[in-house]
N, C-alpha and C positions, 0 to 999 in steps of 0.2 A: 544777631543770632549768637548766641552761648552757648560752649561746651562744658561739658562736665570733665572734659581732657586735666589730669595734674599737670601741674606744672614742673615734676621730675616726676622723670618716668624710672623709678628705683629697681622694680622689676628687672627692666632692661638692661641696667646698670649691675646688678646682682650676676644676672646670664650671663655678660660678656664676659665678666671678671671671673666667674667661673672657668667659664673654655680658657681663658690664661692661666688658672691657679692649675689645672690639669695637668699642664705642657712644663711646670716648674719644679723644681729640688722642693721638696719638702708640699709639695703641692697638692697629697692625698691629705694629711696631717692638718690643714690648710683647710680643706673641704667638708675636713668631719668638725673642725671647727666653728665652721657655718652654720653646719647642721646641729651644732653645738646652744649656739645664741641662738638660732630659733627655738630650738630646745626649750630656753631661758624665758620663753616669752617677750625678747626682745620685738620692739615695730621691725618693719622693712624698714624701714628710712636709717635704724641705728645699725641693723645690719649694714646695709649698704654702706652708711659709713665707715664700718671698718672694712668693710672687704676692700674697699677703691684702696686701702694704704696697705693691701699684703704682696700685690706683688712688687711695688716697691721696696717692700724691704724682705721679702724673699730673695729680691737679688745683690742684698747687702749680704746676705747670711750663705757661706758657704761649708756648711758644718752640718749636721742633723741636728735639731730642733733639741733634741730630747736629751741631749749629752754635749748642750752647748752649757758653757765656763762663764763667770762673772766678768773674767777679760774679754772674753767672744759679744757679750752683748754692752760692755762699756762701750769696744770698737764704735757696735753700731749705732749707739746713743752718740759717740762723738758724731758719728760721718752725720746722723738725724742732724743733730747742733749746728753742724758745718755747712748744712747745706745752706741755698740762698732762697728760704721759705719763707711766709709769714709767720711767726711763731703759734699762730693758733693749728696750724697746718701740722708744724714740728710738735705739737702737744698732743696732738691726735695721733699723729701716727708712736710716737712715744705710748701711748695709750695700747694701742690695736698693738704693738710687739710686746708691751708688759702682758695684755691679755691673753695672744695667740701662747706665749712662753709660759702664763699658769696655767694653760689649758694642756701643753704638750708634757709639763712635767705632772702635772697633778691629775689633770684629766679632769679639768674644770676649770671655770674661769664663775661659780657663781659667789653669789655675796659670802662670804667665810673663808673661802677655800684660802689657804696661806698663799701667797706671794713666793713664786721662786724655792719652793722645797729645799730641792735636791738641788741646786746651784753652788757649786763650790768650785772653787779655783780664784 
């Protein structure tokens, strides 16, 4: 007998990580950037994939999002580098803080939108 069960339940994975991003610094900001990529037409599965790497690195960042510095997110590109990942791991979540940071300073993350505006320091 066969199910038509996927085999990631993304859904699921989207919910949890929600109720985490809730409880977290920067964690509303976080949530309307969800709301953001489905916005975009993104799948569930690409969503999904960024959300699993925000609260990770929501708890590298202990600044507000939107008036974070060049040195504030080098920090946290090193700590990403430093970590003991597989690099496709450390690329992705490199990804998901470059996007969640054009979304908070720009208020978009879609195809155009400049990289990093307002980032000085």
């Amino acid at each position: 007998m066969t199910t038509n069960k996927p085999i990631h339940n993304y859904q699921q994975s989207l919910n949890r990580t929600q109720r985490t991003l809730k409880t977290m610094q920067n964690g509303k900001l976080a949530l309307q950037f969800l709301d953001h990529l489905g916005a975009l037409g993104l799948s569930l599965a690409r969503v999904t994939k960024y959300v699993t790497h925000l609260p990770p690195l929501l708890r590298m960042i202990n600044t507000d999002l939107k008036t974070m510095t060049k040195t504030d997110v080098e920090a946290i590109v090193a700590a990403i580098n430093g970590c003991d990942q597989k690099e496709w791991i450390k690329h992705d979540k490199k990804l998901a803080l470059r996007k969640l940071l054009q979304y908070a300073k720009a208020g978009s993350c879609a195809k155009g939108t400049p990289y990093l505006m307002k980032l000085a320091g």
